[in-house]
N, C-alpha and C positions, 0 to 999 in steps of 0.2 A: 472324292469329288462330290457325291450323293449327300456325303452327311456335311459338306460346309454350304451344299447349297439350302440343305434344309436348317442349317444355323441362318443363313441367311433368312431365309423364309421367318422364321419366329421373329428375327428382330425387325420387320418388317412391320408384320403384327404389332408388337410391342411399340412401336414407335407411332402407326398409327392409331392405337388404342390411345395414347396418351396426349394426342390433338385434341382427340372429343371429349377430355375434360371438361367439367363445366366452368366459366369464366365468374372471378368476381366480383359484382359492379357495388360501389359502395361499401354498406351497413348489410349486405342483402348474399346470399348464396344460394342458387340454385342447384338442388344435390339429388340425388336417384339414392336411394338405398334400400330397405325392406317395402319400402310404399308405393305404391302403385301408379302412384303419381308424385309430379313433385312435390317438395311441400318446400318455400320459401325458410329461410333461415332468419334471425333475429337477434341483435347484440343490447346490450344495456348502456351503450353507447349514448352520452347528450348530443342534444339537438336542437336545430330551430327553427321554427316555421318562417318560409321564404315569401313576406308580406309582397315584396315589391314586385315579385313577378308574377306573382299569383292577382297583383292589380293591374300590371300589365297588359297579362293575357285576357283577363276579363273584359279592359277597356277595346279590345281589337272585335270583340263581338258586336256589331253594329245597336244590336236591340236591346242589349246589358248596359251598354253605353251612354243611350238613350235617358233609360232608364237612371243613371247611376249621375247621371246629369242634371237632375231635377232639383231645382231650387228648395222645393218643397217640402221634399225626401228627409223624414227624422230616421230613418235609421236604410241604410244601403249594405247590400250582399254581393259579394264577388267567387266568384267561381268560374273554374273553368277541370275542361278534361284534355289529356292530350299523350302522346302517345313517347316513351321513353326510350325503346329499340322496339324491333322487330314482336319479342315476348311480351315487354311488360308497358301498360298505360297505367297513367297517374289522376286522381281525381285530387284536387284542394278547394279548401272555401274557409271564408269566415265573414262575421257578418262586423257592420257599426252599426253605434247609434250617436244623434248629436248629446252631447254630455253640455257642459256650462262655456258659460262665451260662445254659443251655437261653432263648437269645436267637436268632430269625431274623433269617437274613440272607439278602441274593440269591446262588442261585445261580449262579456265574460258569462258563464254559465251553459247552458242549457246549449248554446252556440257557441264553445269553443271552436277555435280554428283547428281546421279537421282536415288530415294528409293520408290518401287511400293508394298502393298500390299494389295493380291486378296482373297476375302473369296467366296467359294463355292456357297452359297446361297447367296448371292448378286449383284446386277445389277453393284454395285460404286464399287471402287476402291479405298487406300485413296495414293495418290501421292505426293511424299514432292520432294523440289528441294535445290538442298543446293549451297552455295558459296565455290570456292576455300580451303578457309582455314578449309571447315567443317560444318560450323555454317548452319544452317538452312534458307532459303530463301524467300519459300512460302510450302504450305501444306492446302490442302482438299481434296474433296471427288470428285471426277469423273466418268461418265458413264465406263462402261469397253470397250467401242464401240462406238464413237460419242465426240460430242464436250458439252455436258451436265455438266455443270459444279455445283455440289449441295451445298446450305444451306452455311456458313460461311465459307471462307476462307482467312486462316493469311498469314500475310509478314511482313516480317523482315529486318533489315538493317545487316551490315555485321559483326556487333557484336552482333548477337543474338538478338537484342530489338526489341521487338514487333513496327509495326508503324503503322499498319490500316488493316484495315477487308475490307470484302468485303462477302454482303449478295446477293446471285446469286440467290436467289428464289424471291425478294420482285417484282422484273416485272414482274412477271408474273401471272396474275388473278386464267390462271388453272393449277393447281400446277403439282408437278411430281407424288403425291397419287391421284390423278385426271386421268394424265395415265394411274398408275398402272390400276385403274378401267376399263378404257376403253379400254388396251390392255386385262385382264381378260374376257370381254365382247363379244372381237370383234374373240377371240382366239387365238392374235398374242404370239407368243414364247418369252418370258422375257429373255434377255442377263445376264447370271449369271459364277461369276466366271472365271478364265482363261483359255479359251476355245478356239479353232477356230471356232469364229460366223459367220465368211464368208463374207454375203452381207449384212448381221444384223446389225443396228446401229441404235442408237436415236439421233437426234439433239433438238436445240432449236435455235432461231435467235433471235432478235432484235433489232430497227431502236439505238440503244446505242454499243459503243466498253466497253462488258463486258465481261467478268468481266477483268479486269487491270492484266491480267497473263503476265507472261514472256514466255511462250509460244506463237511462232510466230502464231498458226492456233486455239488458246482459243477461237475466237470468229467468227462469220462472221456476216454481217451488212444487214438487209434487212429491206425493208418499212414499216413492220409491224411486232409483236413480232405472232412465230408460233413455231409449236412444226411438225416435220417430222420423221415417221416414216416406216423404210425400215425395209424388211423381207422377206428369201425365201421362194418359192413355192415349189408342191411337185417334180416338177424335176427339174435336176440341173442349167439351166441357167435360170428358171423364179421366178420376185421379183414381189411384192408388196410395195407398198408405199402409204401414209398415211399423210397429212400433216392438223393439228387444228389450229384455232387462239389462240394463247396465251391468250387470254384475256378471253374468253368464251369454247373454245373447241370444237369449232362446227366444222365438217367434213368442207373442201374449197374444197380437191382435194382428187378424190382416182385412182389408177395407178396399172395396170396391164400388166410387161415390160418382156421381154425377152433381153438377153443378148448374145452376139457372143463371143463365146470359140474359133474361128478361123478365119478369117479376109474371106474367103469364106463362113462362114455358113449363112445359108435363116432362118430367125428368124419372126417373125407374129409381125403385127404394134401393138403399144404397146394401149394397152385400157384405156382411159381417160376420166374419168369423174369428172365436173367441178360444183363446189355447188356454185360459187361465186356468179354465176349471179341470183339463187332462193334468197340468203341472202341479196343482193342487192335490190330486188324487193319488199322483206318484209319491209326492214329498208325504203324505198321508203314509204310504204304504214302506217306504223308507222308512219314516219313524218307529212305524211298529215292527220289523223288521231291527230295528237298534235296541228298541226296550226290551224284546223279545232275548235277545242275544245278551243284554245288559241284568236280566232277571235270571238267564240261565249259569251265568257269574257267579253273582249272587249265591245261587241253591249251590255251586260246586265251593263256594268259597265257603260258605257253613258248613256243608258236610266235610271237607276236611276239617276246620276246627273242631269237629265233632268226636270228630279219628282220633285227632292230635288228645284229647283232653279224656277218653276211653281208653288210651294206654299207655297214659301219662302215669 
């Protein structure tokens, strides 16, 4: 009797374990596994920007409306934000301008029409960008704060066809669940969701222009690949900042800065501490520590041919 009530019991469990499944709405999966947070999921899947409702919601905005109503107006922007369930809200826009026959068309360039959506529990974002006619552009997954750009992202030509990926995580040694760890560690506050994070941002850098976005600011170029991490303190104009090698994760810099709210305010010199030059001194002592070992080879490796050729 003991042992079918505790058969009973596991399938209990089991059955309720597998309610809290996570659900899948669309192109999109929300999944739990090594990372600390969710991270949204992403298919290479075509698509198409949804012009009509994105003019819709925009004209419901009394001031947009307005606006968007102006005889005048050579070129008009519609936008709107709104909310998709409980987790996740959606941002779209794109802009016009009058073209010939004082007829609108979409703005192409610099203002493609731009589809952003944000889940609650999440650092990424997943961001698509589409062509003129609609069609889909590029699309992944992005920090909500920073120029982070994660894991697989597609681009397409202007009829939809897929023509090349691009994997934003393979340069980099310490990965972004490497982070997680060590903001978890160190106590820094995770950027989740659509929020105002203020002075909160994660970057990554390096010495390559990646990843190949059509976004003018996707990337910035620096000597060596590193991960920077800024976050405020407990009053309002003091940050911290944080910056690892990409390749290892080892602290370089840590930063303790105050900020001027007023072009008069007396703000404390900012506190800087530099790990470059201890990690310099080690890898120093390593090397010789190699050649040392590598020279002592060497001298065994002659005196045996020495042996060898003395009783040859």
């Amino acid at each position: 009797m003991k042992k079918t009530m505790f058969i009973i019991f596991l399938s209990f469990i089991a059955f309720g374990c597998k309610g809290q499944e996570p659900n899948k709405k669309s192109d999109t999966l929300i999944r739990k596994s090594k990372e600390m947070y969710y991270i949204p999921n992403i298919n290479s899947n075509f698509e198409t920007f949804d012009f009509k409702r994105t003019r819709e919601e925009t004209l419901k905005i009394p001031s947009q409306a307005a606006a968007l109503q102006d005889s005048e107006a050579k070129e008009k922007g519609y936008y709107y934000e709104g909310k998709l369930d409980e987790n996740r809200s959606i941002y779209r826009s794109f802009f016009e301008i009058m073209g010939e026959n004082k007829k609108f068309i979409i703005k192409p360039g610099e203002y493609d029409p731009l589809e952003i959506i944000y889940y609650n529990n999440s650092p990424f974002m997943i961001q698509k960008t589409f062509y003129p006619n609609g069609n889909i552009k590029e699309k992944g997954l992005k920090i909500v704060k920073g120029n982070v750009y994660k894991g697989t992202w597609y681009y397409f030509d202007e009829n939809g066809k897929l023509t090349h990926t691009i994997d934003n995580d393979k340069l980099f040694g310490f990965s972004w669940e490497d982070v997680e760890k060590f903001m978890e560690e160190q106590k820094i506050p995770m950027l989740l969701g659509n929020a105002n994070h203020s002075g909160n941002s994660i970057n990554r850098w390096s010495p390559l222009i990646y990843p190949q976005s059509s976004e003018k600011d996707s990337t910035q170029k620096a000597g060596r690949k590193l991960w920077r991490i800024t976050w405020r303190g407990d009053s309002f104009n003091q940050y911290f900042e944080i910056v690892l090698d990409g390749d290892t994760g080892k602290m370089l810099t840590r930063k303790k800065y105050w900020v001027k709210e007023e072009p008069g305010d007396n703000v404390p010199e900012p506190i800087i501490e530099d790990f470059t030059a201890v990690y310099k001194t080690q890898r120093q002592k390593l090397h010789k520590i190699r050649m040392a070992s590598l020279r002592r080879k060497r001298i065994r490796s002659l005196l045996q041919k020495n042996r060898e050729t003395l009783y040859a």
